[in-house]
C-alpha positions as CSV (number, residue, x, y, z in Angstrom):
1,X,0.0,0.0,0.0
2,X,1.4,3.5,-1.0
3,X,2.1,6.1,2.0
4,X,0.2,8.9,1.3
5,X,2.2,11.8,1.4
6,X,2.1,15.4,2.6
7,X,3.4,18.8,1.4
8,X,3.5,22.0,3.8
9,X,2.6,24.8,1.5
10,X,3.3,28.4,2.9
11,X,1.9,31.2,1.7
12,X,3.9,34.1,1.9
13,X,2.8,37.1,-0.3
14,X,5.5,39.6,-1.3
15,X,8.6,38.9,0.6
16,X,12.1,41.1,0.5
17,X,14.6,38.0,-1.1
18,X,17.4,37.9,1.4
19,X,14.4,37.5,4.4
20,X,13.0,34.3,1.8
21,X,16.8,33.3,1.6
22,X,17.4,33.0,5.3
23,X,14.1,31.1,5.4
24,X,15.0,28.8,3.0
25,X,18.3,28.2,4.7
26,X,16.6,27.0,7.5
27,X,14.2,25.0,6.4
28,X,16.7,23.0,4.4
29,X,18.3,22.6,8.0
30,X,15.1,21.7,9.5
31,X,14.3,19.4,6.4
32,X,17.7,17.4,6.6
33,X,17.2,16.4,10.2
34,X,13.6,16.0,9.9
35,X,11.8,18.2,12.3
36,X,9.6,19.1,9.1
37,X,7.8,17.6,6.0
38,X,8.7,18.1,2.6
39,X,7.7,22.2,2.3
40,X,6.6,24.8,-0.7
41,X,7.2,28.2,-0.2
42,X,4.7,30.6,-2.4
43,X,5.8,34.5,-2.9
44,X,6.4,37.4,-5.0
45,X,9.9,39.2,-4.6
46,X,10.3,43.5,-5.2
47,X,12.0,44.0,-8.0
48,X,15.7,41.9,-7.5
49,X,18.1,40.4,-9.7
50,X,19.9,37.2,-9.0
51,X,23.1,36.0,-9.9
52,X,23.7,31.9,-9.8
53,X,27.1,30.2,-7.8
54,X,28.4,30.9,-11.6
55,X,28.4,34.8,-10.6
56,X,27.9,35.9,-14.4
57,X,27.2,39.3,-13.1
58,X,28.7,40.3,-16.8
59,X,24.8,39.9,-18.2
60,X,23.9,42.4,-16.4
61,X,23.8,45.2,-18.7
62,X,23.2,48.1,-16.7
63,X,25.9,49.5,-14.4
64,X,24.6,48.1,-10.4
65,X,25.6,52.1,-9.5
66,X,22.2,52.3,-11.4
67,X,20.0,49.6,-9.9
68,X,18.7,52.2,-7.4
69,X,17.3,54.0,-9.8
70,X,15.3,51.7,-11.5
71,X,14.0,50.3,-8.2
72,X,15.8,46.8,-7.9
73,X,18.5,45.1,-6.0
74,X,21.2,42.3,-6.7
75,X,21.9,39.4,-4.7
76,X,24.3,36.5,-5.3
77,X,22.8,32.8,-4.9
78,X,24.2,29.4,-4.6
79,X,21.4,28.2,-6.7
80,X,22.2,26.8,-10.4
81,X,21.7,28.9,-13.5
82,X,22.6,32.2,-14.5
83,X,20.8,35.8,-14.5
84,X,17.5,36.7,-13.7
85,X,14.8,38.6,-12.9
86,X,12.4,38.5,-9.7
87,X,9.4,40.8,-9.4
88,X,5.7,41.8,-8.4
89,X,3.1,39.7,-10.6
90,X,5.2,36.7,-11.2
91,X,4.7,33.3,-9.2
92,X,7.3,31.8,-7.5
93,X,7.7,28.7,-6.1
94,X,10.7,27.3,-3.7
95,X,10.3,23.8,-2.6
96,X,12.0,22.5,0.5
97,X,11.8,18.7,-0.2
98,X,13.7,15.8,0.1
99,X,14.7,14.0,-3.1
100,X,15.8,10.8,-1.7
101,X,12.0,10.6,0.3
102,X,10.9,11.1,-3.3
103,X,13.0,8.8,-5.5
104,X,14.1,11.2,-7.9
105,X,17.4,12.8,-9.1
106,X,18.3,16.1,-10.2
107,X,17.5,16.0,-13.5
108,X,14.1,14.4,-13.3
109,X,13.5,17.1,-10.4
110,X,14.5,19.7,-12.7
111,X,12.4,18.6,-15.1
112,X,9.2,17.8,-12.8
113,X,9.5,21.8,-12.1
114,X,9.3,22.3,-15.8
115,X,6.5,20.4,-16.4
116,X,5.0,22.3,-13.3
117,X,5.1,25.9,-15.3
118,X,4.0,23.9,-18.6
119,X,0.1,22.7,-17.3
120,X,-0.4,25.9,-15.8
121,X,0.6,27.7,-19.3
122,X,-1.8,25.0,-20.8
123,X,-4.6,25.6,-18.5
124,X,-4.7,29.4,-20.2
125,X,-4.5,28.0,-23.8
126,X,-0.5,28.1,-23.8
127,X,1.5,25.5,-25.3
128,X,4.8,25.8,-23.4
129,X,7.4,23.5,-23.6
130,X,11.2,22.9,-22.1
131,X,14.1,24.8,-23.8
132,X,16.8,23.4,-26.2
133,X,20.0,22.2,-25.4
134,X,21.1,25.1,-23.0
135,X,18.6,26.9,-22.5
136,X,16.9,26.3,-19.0
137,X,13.3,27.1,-17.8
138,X,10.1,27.2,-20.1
139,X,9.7,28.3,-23.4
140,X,6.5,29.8,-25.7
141,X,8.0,29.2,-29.2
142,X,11.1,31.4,-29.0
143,X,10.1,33.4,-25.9
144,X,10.8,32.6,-22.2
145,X,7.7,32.3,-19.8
146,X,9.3,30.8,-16.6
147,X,12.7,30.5,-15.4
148,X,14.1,27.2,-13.3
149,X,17.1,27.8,-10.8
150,X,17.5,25.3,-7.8
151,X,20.0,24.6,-5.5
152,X,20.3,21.0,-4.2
153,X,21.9,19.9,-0.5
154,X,22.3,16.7,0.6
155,X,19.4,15.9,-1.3
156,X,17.1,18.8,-0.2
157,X,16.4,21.1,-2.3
158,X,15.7,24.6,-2.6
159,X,15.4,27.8,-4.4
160,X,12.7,26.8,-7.4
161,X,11.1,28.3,-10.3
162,X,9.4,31.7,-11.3
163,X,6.8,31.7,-13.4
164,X,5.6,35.5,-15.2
165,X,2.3,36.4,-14.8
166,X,2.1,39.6,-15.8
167,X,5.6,41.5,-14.5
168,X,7.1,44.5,-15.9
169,X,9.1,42.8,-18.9
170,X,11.1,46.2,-19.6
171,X,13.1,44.9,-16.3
172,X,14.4,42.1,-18.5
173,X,16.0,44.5,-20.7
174,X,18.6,45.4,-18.6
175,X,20.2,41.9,-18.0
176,X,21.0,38.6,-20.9
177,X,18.1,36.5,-19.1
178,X,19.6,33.6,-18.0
179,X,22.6,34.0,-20.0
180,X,20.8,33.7,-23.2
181,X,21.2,36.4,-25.7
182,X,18.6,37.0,-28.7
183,X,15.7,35.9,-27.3
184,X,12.8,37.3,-25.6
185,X,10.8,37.3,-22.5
186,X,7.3,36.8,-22.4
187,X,4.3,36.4,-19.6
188,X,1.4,34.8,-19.4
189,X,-0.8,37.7,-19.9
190,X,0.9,38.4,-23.2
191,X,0.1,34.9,-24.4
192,X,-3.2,34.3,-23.7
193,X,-6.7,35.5,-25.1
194,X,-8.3,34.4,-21.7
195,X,-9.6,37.1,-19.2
196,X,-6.9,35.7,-16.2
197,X,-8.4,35.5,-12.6
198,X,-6.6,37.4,-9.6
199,X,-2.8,36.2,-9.3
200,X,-3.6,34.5,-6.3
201,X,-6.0,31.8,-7.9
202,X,-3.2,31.3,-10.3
203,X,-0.6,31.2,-8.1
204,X,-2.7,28.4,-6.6
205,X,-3.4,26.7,-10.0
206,X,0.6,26.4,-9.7
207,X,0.7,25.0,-6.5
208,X,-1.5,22.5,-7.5
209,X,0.1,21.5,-10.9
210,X,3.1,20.9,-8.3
211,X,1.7,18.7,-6.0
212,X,0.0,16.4,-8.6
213,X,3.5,16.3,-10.6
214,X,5.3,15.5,-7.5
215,X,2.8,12.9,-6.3
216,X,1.6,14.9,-3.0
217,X,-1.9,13.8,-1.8
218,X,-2.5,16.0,1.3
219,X,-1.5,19.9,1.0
220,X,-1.3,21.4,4.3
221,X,-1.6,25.4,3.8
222,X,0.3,27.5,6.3
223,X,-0.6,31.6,6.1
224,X,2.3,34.4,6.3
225,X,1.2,36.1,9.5
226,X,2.0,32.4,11.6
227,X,5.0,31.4,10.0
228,X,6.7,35.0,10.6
229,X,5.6,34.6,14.2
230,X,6.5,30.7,14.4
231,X,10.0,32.0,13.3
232,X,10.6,34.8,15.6
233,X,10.3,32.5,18.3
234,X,12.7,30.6,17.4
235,X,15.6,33.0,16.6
């Protein structure tokens, strides 16, 4: 008989990236020695640019002496990929689970996340597939809709995916997205006929195209307001 199993989804609205970093670092702590489940964190970022354990801070195009004025930040990660872009209306996901619970390795993880981003683009009409040979995240013909960066430890995971609803696309002007010259960005409001619901619902849709790709039967949903107070009282 198959053990059902569980998925701790928190819900944390917009959250500044180096407070979502330090949770994540955590977690993966808490996840290695088991004091939690398997856990999906569900956010916006401000506007921030990331920079993968590559550092190929050269696609940024736009001095960082000017980042202020635009409105965004930079961080450096130890997640996989190269540059991108993080900002209000786009869906992110970071899941906090243990690969070796689920059976799968990195690539089939990394491609379970794609797949993720995929049938939610197909729920809205949009066909949406992997990239080429190089190029990460999810593609609409020659346009990128959702970008894939993770970071695995010991076989937890973290970091995720980050998938564009409707952001500000000029931001991706000012960096080679993901490291990939001559092609565009796109969002899911650019692709679609359909009259989209509030983010919210389809940030939901995306949580649950995760859970059924990942095999999760029970989702357990934890609000922001708890989890900031749960880890306050433990710092």
């Amino acid at each position: 008989m198959r053990v059902l199993r569980s998925l701790e989804v928190w819900k944390l609205g917009v959250v500044n990236y180096l407070d979502a970093l330090k949770l994540q670092e955590k977690l993966v702590l808490d996840r290695k020695s088991h004091r939690i489940c398997d856990t999906l964190l569900s956010l916006q970022h401000p506007p921030t640019y990331t920079v993968g354990k590559r550092q190929t801070v050269h696609n940024l195009l736009i001095p960082q002496s000017e980042l202020e004025q635009i409105g965004a930040e930079l961080h450096y990660t130890q997640r996989g990929g190269d540059i991108t872009f993080h900002g209000p209306h786009q869906a992110i996901l970071y899941p906090i689970i243990s690969l070796r619970d689920t059976g799968l390795g990195a690539r089939r993880f990394v491609e379970k996340i794609e797949l993720t981003m995929i049938e939610l683009a197909g729920l809205y009409g949009v066909k949406a597939c992997p990239g080429q040979s190089g190029e990460t995240g999810v593609w609409v013909g020659e346009r990128k809709i959702g970008a894939v960066g993770v970071r695995i430890s010991n076989g937890i995971t973290s970091h995720g995916m980050a998938f564009n609803i409707d952001p500000d696309l000029t931001y991706f002007r000012h960096i080679v997205p993901c490291g990939i010259a001559d092609k565009e960005v796109t969002s899911l409001r650019r692709e679609t006929d359909c009259d989209l619901p509030t983010e919210e619902i389809i940030q939901e849709q995306l949580i649950s195209c995760f859970a059924r790709i990942f095999g999760y039967d029970d989702l357990i949903w934890k609000e922001d307001a708890s989890i900031f107070s749960d880890k306050n009282e433990t710092e």
